[in-house]
C-alpha positions in Angstrom: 6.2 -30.6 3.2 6.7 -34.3 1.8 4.4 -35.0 -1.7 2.4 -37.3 0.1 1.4 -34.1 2.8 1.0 -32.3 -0.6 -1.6 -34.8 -1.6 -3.1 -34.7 1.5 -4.4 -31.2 1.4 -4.6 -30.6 -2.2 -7.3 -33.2 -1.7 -8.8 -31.3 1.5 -8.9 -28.1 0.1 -10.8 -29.7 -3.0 -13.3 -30.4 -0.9 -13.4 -27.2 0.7 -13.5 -25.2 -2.5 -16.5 -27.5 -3.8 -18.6 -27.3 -0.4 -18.1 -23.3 -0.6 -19.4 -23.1 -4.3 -22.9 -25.4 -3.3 -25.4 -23.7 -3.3 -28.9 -24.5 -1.6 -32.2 -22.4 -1.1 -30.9 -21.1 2.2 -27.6 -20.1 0.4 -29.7 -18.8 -2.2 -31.9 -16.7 0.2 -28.4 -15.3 2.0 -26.4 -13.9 -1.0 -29.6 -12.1 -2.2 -30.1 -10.3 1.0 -26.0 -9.8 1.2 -26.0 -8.4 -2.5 -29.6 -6.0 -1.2 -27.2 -4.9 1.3 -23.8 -4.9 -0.2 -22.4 -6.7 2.9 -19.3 -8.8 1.6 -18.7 -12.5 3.1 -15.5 -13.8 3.2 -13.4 -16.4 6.1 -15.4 -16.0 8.9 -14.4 -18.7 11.4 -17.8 -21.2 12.5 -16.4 -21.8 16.2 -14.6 -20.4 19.2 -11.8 -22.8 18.9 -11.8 -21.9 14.8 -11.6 -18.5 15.5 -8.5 -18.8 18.6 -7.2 -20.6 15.9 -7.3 -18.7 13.3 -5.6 -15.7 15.6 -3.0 -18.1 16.8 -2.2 -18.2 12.6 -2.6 -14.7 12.4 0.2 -14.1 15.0 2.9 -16.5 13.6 2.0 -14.7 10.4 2.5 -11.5 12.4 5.5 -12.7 13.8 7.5 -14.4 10.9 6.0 -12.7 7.5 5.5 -9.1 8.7 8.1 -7.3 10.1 10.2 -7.9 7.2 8.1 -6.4 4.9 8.0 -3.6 7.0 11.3 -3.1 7.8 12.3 -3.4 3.8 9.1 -0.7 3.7 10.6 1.6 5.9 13.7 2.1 4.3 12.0 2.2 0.9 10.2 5.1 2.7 13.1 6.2 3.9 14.7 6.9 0.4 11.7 8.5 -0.3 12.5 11.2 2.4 15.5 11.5 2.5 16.0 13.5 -0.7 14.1 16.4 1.7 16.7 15.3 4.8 19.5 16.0 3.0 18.4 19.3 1.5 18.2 20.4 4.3 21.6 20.2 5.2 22.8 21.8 2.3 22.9 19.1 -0.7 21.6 20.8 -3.7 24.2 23.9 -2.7 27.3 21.4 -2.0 27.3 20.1 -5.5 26.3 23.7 -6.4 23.2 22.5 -7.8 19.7 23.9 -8.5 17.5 24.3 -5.7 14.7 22.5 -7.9 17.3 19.9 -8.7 15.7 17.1 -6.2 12.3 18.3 -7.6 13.4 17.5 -11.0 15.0 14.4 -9.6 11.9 13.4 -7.8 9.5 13.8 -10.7 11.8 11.4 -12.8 11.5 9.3 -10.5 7.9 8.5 -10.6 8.0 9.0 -14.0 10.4 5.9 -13.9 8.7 4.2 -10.9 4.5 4.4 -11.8 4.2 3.0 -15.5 6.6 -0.1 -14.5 5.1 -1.1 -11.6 2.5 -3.6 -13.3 5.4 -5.4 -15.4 7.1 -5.2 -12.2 4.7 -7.2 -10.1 4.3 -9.2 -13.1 8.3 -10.6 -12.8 7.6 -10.9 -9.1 4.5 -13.6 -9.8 6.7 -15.3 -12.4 9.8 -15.0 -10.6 8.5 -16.1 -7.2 7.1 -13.0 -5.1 9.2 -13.4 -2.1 12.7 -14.3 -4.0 11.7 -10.8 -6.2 11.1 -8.7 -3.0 14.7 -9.3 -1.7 16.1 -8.7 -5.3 14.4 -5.3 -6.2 15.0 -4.2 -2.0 19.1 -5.1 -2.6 19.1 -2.5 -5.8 17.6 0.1 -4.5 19.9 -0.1 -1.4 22.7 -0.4 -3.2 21.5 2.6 -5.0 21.1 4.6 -1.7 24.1 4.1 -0.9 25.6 5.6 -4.2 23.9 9.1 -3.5 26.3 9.5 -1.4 29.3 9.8 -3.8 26.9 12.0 -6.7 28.6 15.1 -8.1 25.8 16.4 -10.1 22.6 17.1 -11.3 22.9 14.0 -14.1 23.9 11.8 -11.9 21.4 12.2 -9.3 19.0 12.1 -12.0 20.3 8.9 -13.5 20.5 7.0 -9.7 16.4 8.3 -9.1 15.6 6.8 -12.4 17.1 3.4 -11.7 15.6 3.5 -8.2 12.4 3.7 -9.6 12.9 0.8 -11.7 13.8 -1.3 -8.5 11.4 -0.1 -6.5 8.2 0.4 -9.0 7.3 -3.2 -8.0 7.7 -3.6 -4.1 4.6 -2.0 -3.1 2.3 -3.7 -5.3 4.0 -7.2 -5.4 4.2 -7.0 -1.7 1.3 -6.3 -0.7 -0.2 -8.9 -3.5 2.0 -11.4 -1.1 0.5 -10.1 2.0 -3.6 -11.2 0.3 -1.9 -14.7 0.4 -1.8 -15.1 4.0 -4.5 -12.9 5.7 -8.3 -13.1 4.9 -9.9 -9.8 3.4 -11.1 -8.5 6.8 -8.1 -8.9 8.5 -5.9 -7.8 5.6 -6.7 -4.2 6.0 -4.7 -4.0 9.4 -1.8 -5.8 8.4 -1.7 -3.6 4.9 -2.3 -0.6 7.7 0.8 -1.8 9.8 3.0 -2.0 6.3 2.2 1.4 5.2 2.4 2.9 8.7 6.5 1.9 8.0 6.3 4.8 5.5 4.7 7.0 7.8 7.5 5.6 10.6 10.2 6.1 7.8 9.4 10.0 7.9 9.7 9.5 11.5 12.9 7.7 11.7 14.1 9.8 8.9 14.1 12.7 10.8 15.7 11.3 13.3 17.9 9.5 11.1 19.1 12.8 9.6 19.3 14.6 12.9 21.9 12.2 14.3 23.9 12.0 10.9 23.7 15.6 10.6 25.8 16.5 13.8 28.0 13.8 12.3 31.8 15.2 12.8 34.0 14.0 9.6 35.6 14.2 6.3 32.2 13.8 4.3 29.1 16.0 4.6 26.1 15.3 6.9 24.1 14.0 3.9 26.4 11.8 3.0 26.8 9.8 5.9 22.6 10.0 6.0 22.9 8.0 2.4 25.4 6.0 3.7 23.6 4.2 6.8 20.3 4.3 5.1 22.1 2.3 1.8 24.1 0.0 4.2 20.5 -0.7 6.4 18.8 -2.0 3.5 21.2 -4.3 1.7 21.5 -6.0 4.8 17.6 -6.5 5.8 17.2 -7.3 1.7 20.0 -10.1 1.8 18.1 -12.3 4.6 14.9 -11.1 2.3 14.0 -14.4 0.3 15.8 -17.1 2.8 13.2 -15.7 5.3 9.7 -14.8 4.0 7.8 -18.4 3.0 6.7 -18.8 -0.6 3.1 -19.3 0.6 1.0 -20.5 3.6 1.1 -24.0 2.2 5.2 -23.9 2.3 5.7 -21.5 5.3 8.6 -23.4 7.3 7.8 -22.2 10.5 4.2 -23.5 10.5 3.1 -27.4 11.5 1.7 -29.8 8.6 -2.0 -29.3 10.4 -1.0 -25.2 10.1 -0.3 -25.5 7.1 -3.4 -27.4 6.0 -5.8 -24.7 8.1 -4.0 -21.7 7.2 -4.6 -23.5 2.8 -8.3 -24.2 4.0 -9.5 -20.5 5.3 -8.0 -18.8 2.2 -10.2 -21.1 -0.1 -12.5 -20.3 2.2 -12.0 -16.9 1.9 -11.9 -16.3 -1.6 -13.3 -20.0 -3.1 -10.1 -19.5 -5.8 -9.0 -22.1 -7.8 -6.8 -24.6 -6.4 -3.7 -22.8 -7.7 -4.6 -19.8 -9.3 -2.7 -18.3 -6.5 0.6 -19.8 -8.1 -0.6 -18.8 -11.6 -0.6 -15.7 -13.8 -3.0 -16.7 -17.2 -3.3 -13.7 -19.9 -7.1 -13.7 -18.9 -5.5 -12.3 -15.3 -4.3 -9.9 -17.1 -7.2 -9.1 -19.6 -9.8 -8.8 -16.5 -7.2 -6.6 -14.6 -6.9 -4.0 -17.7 -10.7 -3.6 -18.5 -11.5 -3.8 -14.6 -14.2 -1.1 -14.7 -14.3 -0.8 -10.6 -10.5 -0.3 -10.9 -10.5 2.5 -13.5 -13.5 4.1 -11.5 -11.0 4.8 -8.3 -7.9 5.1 -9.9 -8.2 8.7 -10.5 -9.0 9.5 -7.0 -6.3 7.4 -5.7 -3.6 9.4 -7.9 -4.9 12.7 -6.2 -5.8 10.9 -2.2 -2.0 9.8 -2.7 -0.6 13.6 -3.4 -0.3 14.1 0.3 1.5 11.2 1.4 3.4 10.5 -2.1 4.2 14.2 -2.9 4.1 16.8 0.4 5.7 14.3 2.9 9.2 14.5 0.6 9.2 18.1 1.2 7.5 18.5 4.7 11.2 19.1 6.2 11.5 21.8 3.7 8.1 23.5 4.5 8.9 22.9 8.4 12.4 24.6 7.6 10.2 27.7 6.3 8.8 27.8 9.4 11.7 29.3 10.4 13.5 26.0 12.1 17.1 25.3 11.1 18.2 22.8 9.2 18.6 19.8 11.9 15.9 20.8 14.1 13.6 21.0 11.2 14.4 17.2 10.7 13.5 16.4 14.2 10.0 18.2 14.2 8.8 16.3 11.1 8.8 13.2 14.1 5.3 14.0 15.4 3.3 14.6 12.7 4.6 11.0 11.2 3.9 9.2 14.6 0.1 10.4 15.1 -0.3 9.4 11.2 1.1 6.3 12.3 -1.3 6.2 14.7 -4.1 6.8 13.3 -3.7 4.8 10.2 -3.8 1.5 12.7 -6.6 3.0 14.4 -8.6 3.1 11.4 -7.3 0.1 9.4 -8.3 -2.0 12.7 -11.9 -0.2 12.3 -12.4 -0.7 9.0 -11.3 -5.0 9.4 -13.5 -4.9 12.3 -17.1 -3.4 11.2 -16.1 -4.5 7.7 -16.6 -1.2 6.3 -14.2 0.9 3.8 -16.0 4.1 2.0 -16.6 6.0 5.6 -13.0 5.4 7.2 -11.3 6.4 3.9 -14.0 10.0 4.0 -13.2 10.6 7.3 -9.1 10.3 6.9 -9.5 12.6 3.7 -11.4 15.1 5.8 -8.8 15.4 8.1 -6.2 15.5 5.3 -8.5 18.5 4.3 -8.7 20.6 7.5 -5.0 20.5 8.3 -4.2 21.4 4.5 -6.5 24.6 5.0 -5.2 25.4 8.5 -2.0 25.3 7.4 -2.3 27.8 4.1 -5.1 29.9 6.2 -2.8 30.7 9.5 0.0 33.3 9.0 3.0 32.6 8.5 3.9 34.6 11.9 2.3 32.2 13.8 4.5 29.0 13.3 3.3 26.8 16.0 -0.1 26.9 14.7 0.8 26.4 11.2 2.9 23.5 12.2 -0.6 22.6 14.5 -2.3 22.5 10.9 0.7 19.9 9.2 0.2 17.7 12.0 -3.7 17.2 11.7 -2.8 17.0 7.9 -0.4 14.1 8.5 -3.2 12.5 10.9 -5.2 11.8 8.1 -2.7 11.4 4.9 -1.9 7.4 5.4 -5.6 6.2 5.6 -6.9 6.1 2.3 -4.3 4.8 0.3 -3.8 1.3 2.5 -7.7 0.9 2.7 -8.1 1.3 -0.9 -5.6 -1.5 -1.4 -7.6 -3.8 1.0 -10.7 -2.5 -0.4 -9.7 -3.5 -4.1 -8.1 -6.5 -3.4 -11.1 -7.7 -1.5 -13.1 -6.8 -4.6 -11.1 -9.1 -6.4 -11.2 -12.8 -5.4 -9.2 -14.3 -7.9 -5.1 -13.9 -7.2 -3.4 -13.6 -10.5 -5.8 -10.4 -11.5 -5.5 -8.8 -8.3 -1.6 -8.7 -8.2 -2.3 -7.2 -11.8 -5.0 -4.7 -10.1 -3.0 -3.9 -7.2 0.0 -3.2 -9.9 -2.1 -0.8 -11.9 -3.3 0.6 -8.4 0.4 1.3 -8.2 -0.3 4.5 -10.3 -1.7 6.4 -7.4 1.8 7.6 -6.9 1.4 9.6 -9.7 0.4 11.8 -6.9 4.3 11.9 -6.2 4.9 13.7 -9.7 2.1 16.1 -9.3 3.5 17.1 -5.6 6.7 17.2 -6.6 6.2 19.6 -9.3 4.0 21.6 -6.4 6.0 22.0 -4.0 8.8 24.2 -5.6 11.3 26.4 -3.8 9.9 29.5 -5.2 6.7 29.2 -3.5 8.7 29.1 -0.1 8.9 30.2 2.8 4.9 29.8 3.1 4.1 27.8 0.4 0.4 28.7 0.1 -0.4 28.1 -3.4 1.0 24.7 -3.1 -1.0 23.8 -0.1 -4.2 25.7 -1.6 -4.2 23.6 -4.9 -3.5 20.6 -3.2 -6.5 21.1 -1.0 -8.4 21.7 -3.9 -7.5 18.4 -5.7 -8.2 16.3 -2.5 -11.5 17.6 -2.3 -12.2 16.2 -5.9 -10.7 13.3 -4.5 -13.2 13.2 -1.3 -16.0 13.3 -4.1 -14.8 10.7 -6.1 -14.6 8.1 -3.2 -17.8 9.3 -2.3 -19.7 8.0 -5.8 -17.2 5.2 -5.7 -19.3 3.8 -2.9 -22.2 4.3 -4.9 -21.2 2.9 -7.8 -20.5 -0.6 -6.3 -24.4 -0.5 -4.3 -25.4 0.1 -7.8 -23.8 -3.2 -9.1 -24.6 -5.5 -6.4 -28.4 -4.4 -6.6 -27.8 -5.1 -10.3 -26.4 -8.6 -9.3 -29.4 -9.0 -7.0 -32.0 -8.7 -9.8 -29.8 -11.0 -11.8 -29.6 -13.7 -9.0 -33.6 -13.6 -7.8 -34.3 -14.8 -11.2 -32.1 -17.3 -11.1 -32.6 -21.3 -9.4 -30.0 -22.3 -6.6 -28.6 -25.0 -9.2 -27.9 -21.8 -11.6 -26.4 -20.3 -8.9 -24.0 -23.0 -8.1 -23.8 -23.7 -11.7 -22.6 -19.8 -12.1 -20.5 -19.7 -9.3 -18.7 -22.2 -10.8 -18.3 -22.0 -14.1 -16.3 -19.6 -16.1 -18.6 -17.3 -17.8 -18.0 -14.6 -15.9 -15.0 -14.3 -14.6 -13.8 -13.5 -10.2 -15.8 -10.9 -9.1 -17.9 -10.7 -12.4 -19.9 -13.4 -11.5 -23.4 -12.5 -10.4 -22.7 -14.7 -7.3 -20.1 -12.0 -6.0 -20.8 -9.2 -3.7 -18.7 -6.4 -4.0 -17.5 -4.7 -0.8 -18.2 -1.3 0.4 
């Protein structure tokens, strides 16, 4: 885009921001009765040609911004997994290593990978988000690739650890990235779509494993499985930042009057600041630490997240205990991954499309719950139904963690302190560590107490998202008091200044 095209919608999208933020008596009258009811605004196109336009954005977006943050997703879930995959064929006894070693190894990990993420996603706004999502996606698959010449216990401790320096800041940063193209009810979705490429990893994994498995060679199965999953990713993370666009306003594959619209409806989404989007003040990061609505679901998060951060690594190892080999055991982890896949979408689409988080989040983590207690409850003599049980489980493990990322980063308008939030929101894979440390080869072949305290947990965690919901209806009729005393020039007058800061401001109604 030439500086004079620069100019040109700098100076429209001014006036877009300023006719957002005035307020009359009719505006006045309609964010009372939205903050009464809790129903968030947001981009909502005013025509039928706005809104086939708006879709037609959607799908380039779709189309040239997407898939490669899923693919570099999938094989991020993919080195997740394949610690599990390759157990299975005999890695921890190879090396003549511990069975618990890749427990160990995994709980390192995350102990690497959760308290970086926020200085992580903090590099990626400075560095630029796109050129830091094709950096941190070439060290972890060069890292990949190294498992496959590790000889012991250290070593594979010491490659987890520096994975989870590279990786601590993909999912946060990237789905930051993501909030800068999509408006909040049709972010959900996309986010859904992403994180589906870790339920697809396990998928893929499997079959990843199966075919690398029956591999005949000089190296071991697991070793060629490091190999092609490495070799995968350095490759997708080298085309990385010459393909993904620095921002709507600079995406290279859009027209000047795209570019312009797809500026405008984010303004209008969100009424930010010209370009706070490109800008990370301490104040971000201030708002972002002593974020109240953050802290209030964090917890619940961290234990929502210990099915599909902590039992997924060693669902191949609880299958195997069914009494499938090795290889096979791979291949049946495929269908409980593609109807979690499933279902995720189906959800994330609901949730965009009646504008509603709190009941699809309940509903996944009920599921979650009934195949958790159908798997520990059924004997162990009956496989198929126990392995009925892991598939319901894995129907509902992938909702709640994407919806709480669209739910949080809807609840926070302004850019720079929701790429902080959503890094701090990061921590929910502390649910990794606590599965990890679970699901330990001497509660095998059943693994019941594993399952049974896990169970236990995500009820606390059903709760929690329960008075979550509450919490924010509490505020916004709070903010409703607030703004019925208030004049529609005090209104505007607070909307705009900087009192209150983002989604502090009376003015703002906080999704539920």
């Amino acid at each position: 885009m030439s500086m004079l095209e620069k100019e040109v919608v700098t100076e429209d999208v001014g006036s877009v921001v300023r006719d957002v933020q005035h307020v009359d008596d009719k505006a006045a009258s309609h964010l009372k009765e939205e903050l009464q009811s809790s129903k968030q605004g947001g981009y909502v196109p005013s025509t039928p040609e706005e809104k086939k336009y708006s879709k037609a954005l959607n799908r380039k977006f779709d189309f040239f911004i997407l898939p490669f943050c899923v693919l570099i997703y999938m094989f991020n879930g993919l080195d997740r997994s394949n610690l599990g995959n390759a157990q299975t064929d005999g890695f921890t006894s190879d090396l003549h290593m511990r069975p618990s070693a890749i427990n160990t190894a995994t709980s390192l990990f995350f102990c690497t990978f959760v308290p970086l993420q926020p200085l992580s996603v903090i590099i990626g706004k400075k560095v630029g988000q796109s050129t830091y999502l094709g950096i941190i996606g070439l060290g972890w698959g060069i890292l990949t690739l190294s498992h496959a010449w590790v000889k012991n216990e250290a070593q594979l401790i010491a490659v987890r650890l520096l994975i989870g320096v590279f990786e601590s800041g993909f999912y946060p940063t990237c789905v930051s990235y993501l909030s800068l193209f999509y408006p909040r009810f049709d972010l959900a979705f996309r986010i859904a779509i992403f994180y589906g490429a870790y339920a697809v990893a396990g998928a893929f994994g499997g079959v990843i494993a199966y075919g690398c498995f029956r591999i005949e060679g000089r190296l071991h199965g697991w070793q060629y499985l490091f190999i092609v999953e490495g070799a995968a990713t350095i490759a997708i993370a080298l085309a990385t930042p010459f393909w993904l666009a620095k921002a709507p306003g600079q995406s290279w594959f859009l027209s000047a009057k795209e570019k312009e619209f797809a500026e405008r409806r984010m303004i209008m989404d969100s009424a930010a600041n010209l370009d706070s989007r490109f800008k990370l003040s301490r104040r971000d990061v201030k708002e972002a630490v002593t974020d109240w609505k953050l802290w209030a679901i964090l917890p619940f998060n961290v234990l929502a997240s210990i099915a599909p951060q902590g039992f997924t690594i060693f669902m191949p190892i609880v299958i195997k205990g069914l009494g499938y080999s090795g290889p096979t055991a791979n291949l049946m982890t495929v269908p409980p991954y593609v109807v979690g896949a499933a279902l995720l979408l189906i959800f994330a689409y609901s949730s965009d499309h009646f504008r509603e988080r709190t009941i699809h989040i309940l509903v996944g983590i009920t599921l979650v719950l009934i195949g958790l207690i159908m798997a520990f409850s059924l004997p162990l003599t009956n496989p198929a139904a126990r392995y009925g049980g892991i598939i319901v489980l894995l129907s509902g493990t992938f909702i709640a963690a994407p919806i709480t990322v669209a739910w949080l980063s809807g609840n926070t308008p302004e850019p720079g302190k929701r790429a902080i939030v959503l890094g701090i929101n990061g921590w929910g894979n502390l649910g990794g560590i606590i599965g990890s440390e679970l699901f330990l080869a001497k509660y095998g072949p059943d693994y019941i107490w594993p399952l049974k305290v896990t169970t236990g947990l995500i009820a606390v965690a059903f709760v929690g998202y329960a008075c979550y919901y509450f919490e924010l209806k509490f505020w916004n009729r709070y903010k409703a008091k607030k703004i019925a005393q208030m004049t529609p020039e005090e209104i505007e007058a607070e909307d705009s200044n900087g009192v209150r800061y983002a989604d502090k401001k009376w003015t703002f109604v906080y999704g539920v």
